[in-house]
C-alpha positions in Angstrom: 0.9 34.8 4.3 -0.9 31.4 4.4 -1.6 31.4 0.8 2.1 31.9 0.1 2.9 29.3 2.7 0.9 27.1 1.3 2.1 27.7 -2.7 6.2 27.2 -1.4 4.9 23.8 0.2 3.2 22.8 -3.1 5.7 24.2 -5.0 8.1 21.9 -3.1 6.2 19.3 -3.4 5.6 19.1 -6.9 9.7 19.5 -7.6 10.4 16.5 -5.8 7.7 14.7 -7.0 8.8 15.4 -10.4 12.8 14.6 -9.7 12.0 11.7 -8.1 10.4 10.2 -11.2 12.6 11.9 -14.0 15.5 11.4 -11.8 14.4 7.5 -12.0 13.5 7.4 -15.8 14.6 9.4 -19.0 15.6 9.2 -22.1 18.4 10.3 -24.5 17.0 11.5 -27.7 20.2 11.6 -29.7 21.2 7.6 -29.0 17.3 7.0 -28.8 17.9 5.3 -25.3 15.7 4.5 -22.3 17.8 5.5 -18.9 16.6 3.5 -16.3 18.0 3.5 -12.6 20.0 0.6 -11.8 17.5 0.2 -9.0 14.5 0.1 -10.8 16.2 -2.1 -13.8 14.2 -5.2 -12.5 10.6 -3.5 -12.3 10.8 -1.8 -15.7 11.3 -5.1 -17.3 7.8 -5.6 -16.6 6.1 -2.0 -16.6 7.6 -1.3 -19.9 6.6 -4.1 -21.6 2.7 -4.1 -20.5 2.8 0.0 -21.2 3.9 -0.9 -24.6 1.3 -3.7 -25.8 -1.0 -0.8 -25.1 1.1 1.8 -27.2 2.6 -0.3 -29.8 0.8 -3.6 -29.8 -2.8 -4.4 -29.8 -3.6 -5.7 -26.1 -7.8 -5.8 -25.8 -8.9 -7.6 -23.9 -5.5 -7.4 -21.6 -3.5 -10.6 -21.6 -0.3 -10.8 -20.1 2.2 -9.6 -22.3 4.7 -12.5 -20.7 2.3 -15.6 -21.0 0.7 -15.4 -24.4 -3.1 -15.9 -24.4 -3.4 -16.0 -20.7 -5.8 -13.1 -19.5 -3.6 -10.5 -16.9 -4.1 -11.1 -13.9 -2.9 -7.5 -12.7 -4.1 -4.0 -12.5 -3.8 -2.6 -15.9 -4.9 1.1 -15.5 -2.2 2.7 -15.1 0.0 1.2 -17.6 -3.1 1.6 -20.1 -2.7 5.3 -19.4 0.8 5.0 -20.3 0.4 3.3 -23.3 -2.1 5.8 -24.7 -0.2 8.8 -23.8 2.5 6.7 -26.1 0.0 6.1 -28.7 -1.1 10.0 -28.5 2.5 10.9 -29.2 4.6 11.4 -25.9 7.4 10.1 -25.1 7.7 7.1 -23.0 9.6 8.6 -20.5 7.2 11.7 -20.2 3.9 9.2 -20.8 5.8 6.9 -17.4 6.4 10.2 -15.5 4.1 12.6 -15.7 1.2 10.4 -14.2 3.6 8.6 -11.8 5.1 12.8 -10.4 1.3 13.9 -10.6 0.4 10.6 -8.7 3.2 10.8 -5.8 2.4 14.5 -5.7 -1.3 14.1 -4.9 -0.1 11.8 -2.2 2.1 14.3 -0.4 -0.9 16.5 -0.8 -3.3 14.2 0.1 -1.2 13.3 3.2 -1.1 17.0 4.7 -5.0 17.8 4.4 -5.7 14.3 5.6 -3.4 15.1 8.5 -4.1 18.7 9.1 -8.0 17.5 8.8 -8.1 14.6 11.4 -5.7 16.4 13.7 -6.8 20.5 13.0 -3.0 20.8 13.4 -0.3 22.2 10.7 2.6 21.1 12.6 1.3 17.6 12.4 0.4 17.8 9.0 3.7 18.9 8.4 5.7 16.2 10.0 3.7 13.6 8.9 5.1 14.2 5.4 8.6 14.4 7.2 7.8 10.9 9.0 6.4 9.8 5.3 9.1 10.8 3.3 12.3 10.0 5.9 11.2 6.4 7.0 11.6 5.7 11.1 13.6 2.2 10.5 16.4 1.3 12.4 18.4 0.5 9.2 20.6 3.6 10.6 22.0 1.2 12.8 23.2 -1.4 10.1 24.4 1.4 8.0 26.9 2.7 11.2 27.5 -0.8 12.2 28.5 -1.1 9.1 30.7 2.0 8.3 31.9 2.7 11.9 30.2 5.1 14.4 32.7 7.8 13.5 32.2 11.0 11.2 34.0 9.5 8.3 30.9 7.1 8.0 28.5 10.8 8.3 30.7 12.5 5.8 29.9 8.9 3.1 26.1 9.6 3.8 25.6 12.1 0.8 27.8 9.4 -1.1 26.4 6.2 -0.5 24.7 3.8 -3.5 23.6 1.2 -1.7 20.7 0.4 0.8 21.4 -0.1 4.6 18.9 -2.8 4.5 16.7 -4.3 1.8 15.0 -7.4 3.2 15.1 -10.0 2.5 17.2 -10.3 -0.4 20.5 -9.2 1.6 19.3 -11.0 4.5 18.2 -8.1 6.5 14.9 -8.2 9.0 14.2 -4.6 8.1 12.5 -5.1 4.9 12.9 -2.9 1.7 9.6 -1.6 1.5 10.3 2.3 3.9 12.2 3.7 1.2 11.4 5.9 -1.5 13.1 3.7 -3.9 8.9 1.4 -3.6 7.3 4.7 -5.2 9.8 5.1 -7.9 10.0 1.4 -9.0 6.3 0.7 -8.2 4.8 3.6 -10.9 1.0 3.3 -9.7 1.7 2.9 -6.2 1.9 6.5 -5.3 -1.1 7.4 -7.2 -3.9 4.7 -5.7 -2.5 5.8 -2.2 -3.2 9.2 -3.5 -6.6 8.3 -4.4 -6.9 6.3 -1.1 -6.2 9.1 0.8 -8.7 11.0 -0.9 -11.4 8.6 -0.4 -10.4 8.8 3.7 -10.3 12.2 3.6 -14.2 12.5 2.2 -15.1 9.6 4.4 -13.2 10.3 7.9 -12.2 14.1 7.7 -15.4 15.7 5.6 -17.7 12.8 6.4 -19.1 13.9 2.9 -20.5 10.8 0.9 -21.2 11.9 -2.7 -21.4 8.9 -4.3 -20.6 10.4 -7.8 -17.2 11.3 -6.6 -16.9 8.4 -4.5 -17.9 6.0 -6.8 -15.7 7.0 -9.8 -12.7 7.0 -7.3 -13.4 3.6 -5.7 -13.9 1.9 -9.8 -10.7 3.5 -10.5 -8.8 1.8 -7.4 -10.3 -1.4 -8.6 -8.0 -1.2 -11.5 -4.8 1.0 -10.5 -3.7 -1.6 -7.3 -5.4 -4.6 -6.5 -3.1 -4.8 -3.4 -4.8 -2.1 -1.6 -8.4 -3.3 -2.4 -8.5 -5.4 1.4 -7.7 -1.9 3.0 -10.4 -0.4 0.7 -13.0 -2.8 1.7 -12.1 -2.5 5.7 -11.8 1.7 5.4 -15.4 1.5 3.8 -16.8 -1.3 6.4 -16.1 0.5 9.2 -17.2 3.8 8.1 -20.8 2.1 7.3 -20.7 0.6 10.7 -20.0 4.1 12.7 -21.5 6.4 10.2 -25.5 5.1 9.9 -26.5 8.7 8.7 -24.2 8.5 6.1 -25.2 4.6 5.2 -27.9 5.3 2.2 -24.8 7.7 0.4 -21.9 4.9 0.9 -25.0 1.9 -0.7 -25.2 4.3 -3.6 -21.6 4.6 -4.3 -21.0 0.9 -4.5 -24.1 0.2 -6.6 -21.8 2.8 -8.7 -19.3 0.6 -8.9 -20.8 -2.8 -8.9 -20.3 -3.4 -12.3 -17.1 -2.2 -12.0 -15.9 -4.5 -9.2 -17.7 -7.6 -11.5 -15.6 -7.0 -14.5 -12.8 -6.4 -11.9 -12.7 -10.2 -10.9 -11.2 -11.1 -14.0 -8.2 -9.1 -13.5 -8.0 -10.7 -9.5 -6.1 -13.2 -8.4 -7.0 -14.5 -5.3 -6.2 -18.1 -5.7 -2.9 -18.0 -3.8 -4.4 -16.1 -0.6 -4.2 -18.3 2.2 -3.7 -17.9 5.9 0.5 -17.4 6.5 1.5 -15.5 9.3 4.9 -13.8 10.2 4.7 -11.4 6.5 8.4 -11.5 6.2 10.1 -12.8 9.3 12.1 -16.0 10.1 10.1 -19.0 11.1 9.6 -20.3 13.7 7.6 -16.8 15.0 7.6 -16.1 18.5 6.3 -13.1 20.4 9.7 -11.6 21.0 10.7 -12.3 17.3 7.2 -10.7 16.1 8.0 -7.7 18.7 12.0 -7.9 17.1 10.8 -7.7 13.5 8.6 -4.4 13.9 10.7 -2.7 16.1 13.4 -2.9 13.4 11.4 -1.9 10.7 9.1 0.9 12.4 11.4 2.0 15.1 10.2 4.5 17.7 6.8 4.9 15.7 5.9 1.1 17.5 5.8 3.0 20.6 4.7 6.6 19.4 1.6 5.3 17.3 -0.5 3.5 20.1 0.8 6.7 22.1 -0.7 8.9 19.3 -4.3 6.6 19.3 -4.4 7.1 22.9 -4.1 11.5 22.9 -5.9 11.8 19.3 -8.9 13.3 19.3 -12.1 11.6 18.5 -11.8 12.7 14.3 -9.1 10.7 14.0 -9.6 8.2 17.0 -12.5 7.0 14.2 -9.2 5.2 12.1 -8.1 3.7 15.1 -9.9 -0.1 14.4 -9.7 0.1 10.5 -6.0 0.7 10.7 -4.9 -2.1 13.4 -6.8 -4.1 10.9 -5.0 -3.5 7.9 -1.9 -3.6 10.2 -2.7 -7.3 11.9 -4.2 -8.5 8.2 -1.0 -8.9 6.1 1.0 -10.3 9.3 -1.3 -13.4 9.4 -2.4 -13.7 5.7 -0.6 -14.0 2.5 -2.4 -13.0 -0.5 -0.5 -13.3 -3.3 2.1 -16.1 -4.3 5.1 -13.5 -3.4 4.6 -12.4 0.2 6.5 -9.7 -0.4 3.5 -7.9 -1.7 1.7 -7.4 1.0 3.8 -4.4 1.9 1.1 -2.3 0.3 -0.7 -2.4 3.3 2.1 -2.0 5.8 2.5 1.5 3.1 -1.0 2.8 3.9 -0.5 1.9 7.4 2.6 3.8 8.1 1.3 6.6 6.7 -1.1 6.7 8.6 0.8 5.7 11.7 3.2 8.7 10.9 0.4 11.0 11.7 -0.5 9.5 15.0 3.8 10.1 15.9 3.3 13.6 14.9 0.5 14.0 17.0 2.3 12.8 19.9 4.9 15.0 19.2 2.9 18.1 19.2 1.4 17.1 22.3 4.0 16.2 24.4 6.8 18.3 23.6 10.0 16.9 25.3 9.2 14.4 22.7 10.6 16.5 19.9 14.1 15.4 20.8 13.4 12.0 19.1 12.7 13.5 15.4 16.1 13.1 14.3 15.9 9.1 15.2 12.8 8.8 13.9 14.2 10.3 10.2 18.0 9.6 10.0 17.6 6.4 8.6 15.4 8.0 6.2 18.2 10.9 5.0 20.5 7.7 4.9 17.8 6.1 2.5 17.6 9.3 -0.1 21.3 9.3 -0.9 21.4 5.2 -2.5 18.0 6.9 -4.5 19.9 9.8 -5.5 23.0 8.5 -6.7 21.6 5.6 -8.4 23.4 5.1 -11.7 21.3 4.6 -14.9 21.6 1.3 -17.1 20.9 1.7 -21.0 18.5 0.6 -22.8 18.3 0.7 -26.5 15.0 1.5 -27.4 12.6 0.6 -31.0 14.7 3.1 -33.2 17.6 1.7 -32.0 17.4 -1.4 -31.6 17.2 -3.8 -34.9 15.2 -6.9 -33.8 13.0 -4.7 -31.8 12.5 -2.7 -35.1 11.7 -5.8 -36.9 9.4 -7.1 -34.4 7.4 -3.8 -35.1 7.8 -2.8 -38.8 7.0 -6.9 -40.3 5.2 -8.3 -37.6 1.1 -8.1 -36.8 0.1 -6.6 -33.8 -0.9 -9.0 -31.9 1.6 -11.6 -32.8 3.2 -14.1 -30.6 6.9 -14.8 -30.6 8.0 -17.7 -28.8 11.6 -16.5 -27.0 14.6 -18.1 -26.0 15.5 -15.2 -23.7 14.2 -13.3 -20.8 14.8 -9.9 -20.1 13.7 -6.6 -21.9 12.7 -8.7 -25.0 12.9 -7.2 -28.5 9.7 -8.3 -29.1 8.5 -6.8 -25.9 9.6 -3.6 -26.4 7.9 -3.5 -29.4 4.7 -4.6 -27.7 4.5 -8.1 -28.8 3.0 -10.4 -26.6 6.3 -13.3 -25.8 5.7 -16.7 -25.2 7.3 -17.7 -22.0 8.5 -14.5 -20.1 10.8 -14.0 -17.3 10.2 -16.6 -14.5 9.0 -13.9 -11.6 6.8 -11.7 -13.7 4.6 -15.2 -14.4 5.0 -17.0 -11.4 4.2 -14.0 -8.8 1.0 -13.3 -11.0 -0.5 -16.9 -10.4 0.5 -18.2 -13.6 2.0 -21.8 -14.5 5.6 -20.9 -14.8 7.4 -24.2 -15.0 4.6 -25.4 -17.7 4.7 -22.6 -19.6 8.8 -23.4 -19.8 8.1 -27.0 -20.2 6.2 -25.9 -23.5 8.7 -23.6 -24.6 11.6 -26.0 -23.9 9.6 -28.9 -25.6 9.6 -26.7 -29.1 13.1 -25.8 -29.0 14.2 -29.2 -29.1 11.5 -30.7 -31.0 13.4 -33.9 -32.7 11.9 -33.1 -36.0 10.3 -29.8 -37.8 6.8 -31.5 -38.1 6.9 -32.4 -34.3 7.9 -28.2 -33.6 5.2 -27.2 -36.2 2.6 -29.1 -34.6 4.1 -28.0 -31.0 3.7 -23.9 -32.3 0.3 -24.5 -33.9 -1.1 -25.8 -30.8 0.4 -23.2 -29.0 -0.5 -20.1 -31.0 2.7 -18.7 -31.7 3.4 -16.9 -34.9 6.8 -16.3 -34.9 9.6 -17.7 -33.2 13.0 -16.0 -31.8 15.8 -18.3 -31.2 19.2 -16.8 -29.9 22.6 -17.9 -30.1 23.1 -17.7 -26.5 19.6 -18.6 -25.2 18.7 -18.8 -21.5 20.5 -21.6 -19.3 17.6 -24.4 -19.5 17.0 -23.9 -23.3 18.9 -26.6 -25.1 17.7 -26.0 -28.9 18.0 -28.5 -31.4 20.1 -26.4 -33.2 20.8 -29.0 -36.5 17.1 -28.5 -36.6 16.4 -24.7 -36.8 19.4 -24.3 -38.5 19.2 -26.6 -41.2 15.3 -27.1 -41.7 14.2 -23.8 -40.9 14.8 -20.6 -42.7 14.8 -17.3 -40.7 13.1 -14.6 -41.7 15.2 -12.2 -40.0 18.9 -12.7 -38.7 21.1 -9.9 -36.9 24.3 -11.5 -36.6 25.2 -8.7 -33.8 22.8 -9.7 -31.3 22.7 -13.2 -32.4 19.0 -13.4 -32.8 17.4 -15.5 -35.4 13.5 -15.0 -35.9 11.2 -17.3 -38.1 7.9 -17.3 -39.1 5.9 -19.3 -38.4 3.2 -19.4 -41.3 5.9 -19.9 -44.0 8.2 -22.5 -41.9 5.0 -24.7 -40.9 2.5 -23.8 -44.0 -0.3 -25.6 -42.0 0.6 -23.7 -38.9 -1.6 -20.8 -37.7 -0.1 -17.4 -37.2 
């Protein structure tokens, strides 16, 4: 009976592990389309381009595939994965998915035996998943608030599109960082947790330090999710500091990865860390605001969690410090140039927190009564996931300058752009010039130079000046569109007159020239 209990649980698991991501991303064969969820629309825009100068350009050492000749400053791993599945001859939407359903499904796993481990309970195994998977916000309340407290606002539930809340770009305080829609849009998210969670279970729960296993998992974080690498480094501190048997096993497994973590710097950006407290709130912070915020966004589990610490038993009482840690940490410190990223942490810890609830719950059992508050927001969440409607994207076989950019030009060419989003060159895999503002800026890069530079080409007052502008700057081919982005004013008697372009689709509007033939003492 436990054996079959335990195969329907997996079984479940795996389906909506699998939905979720298919449900997210596919494909049309026949129109040779990408289907991408409106929601996810923005993220792509980035994950497919990096995938894709792994499958279909030629990105060693990794640069960033938006800010040509820059190295990336981001974990590459699991886009790298992608793109070779690509290259092997899967589909993108299977070589995206089938690592990103295997990842979140190794997390729900990884969430029950780390649960049912610390807490030797299966009912608090299996609410924890229920408190992971339904977040405990209070954005139920600004979805009735909004609708009406009446049925007719119940009976819209399974038809709603659109997210309660989703700080702070609708000007919410609960932030958009509970919902599924982070696992889906954030493909490598769900895995490193996954392997997170594995590395606590072997630590906390088994207390079993093979560094052979250990070690391999640790490198591997290094590169899927540099955002959880400060909950890493607490989870292993504190496990050295209360574990001294165990001390010579957790020394080998980080002289394993030692050469990992040096090579890892490179990838790192740590230059925009700096001590900012409040994570999302309104300034100026005050206690009650502080105590406002998190209430909002972790509803009854603020309460239920230090309830949870205080009846756990001592197995899991061990997480106790390491989690407050990686709870206080990304309220006073910022440590990226978006703030917004330190939600990973607030992730791990809510997981974590979740079990702590559950554990509550089982133990005191009047308590039980407050499940349904502690998930409705949650079940309000699914339905805006579920009902998401796809945008098209036309992908290398249909799309002309995309196929031009990969039949006739080099692999790892550079193609200065005059437009943003989902790049013909980029979904090629070409490495573009100046890409779109956030993907450069969030990652520590130069943004307004690198549009300065661009800018400065396009309306170059002669052709030698713009020659001597793209030599210096690399670029082998350039793309000019008639509609260009809003702070690109081209020259356009120059590139129309004293240029010839190589290619021209009078459809899209997109001229491209070449560099090498326009400038013959140019580089390409």
């Amino acid at each position: 009976m436990k054996k079959l209990y335990l195969l329907v649980l997996s079984t479940l698991a795996l389906v909506l592990s699998v939905w979720l991501m298919w449900h997210t991303l596919s494909y049309d064969p026949a129109k040779n389309m990408i289907l991408i969820s409106g929601k996810a629309w923005s993220d792509f825009g980035w994950m497919l381009p990096l995938a894709r100068s792994f499958s279909l350009g030629n990105n060693w050492p990794p640069q960033n595939p938006f800010y040509s000749g820059a190295p990336l400053k981001y974990h590459f791993l699991f886009h790298l994965l992608v793109g070779l599945l690509e290259k092997a001859g899967m589909r993108i939407d299977w070589a995206f998915n089938v690592p990103s359903a295997l990842g979140f499904f190794l997390l729900l796993v990884m969430i029950y035996k780390v649960a049912k481990s610390m807490f030797a309970s299966t009912k608090v195994a299996l609410l924890s998943l229920l408190f992971f998977l339904f977040n405990g916000s209070l954005s139920f309340w600004e979805y009735f608030q909004e609708h009406g407290w009446n049925i007719a606002a119940v009976k819209l539930i399974p038809h709603n599109s659109q997210y309660p809340s989703f700080g702070p770009w609708d000007g919410s305080q609960i932030a958009a960082i509970w919902n599924l829609n982070i696992y889906t849009n954030q493909r490598p998210f769900g895995l490193s947790l996954g392997i997170l969670l594995v590395v606590v279970y072997l630590l906390y729960a088994k207390q079993s330090v093979r560094p052979l296993i250990i070690g391999p998992l640790l490198a591997v974080l290094l590169f899927i999710n540099q955002g959880l690498l400060p909950a890493l480094a607490i989870l292993i501190a504190w496990h050295f500091l209360i574990f001294p048997n165990l001390r010579k096993n957790v020394i080998k497994s980080l002289l394993f990865v030692l050469p990992f973590f040096v090579y890892s710097l490179g990838f790192v950006n740590t230059s925009s860390a700096h001590y900012q407290p409040g994570f999302l709130m309104n300034q100026p912070l005050t206690f009650i605001k502080i105590l406002k915020y998190w209430f909002n966004n972790l509803g009854l589990h603020l309460i239920l969690i230090p309830l949870g610490f205080l009846l756990a038993p001592s197995t899991a009482k061990k997480l106790a410090v390491p989690l407050l840690v990686i709870f206080l940490l990304p309220n006073l410190f910022q440590f990226s140039p978006d703030m917004f990223n330190n939600h990973k942490l607030f992730n791990l810890f809510i997981i974590f927190g979740g079990m702590f609830t559950a554990y509550a719950i089982t133990r005191i059992k009047p308590l039980v009564i407050l499940i349904p508050v502690l998930i409705i927001s949650g079940i309000i969440d699914f339905f805006p996931t579920k009902n998401d409607p796809y945008g098209y994207l036309p992908d290398v076989q249909a799309n002309p300058d995309a196929n031009f950019f990969l039949s006739s030009t080099p692999s790892k060419a550079v193609v200065l752009n005059s437009y943003w989003f989902y790049h013909p060159a980029s979904i090629a895999g070409r490495p573009i010039f100046n890409g779109y503002s956030y993907f450069t800026w969030a990652h520590g890069y130069d943004q307004a130079a690198r549009e300065r530079e661009a800018v400065d080409i396009y309306t170059a007052p002669d052709k030698s000046t713009a020659c001597q502008l793209l030599k210096s700057s690399n670029i082998s081919y350039v793309e000019l569109n008639d509609h260009p982005e809003g702070f690109i004013h081209p020259n356009w008697d120059l590139w129309r007159n004293q240029f010839t372009p190589v290619y021209r689709n009078t459809q899209s509007g997109t001229s491209v020239y070449n560099v090498s033939t326009s400038c013959p003492n140019s580089s390409s």
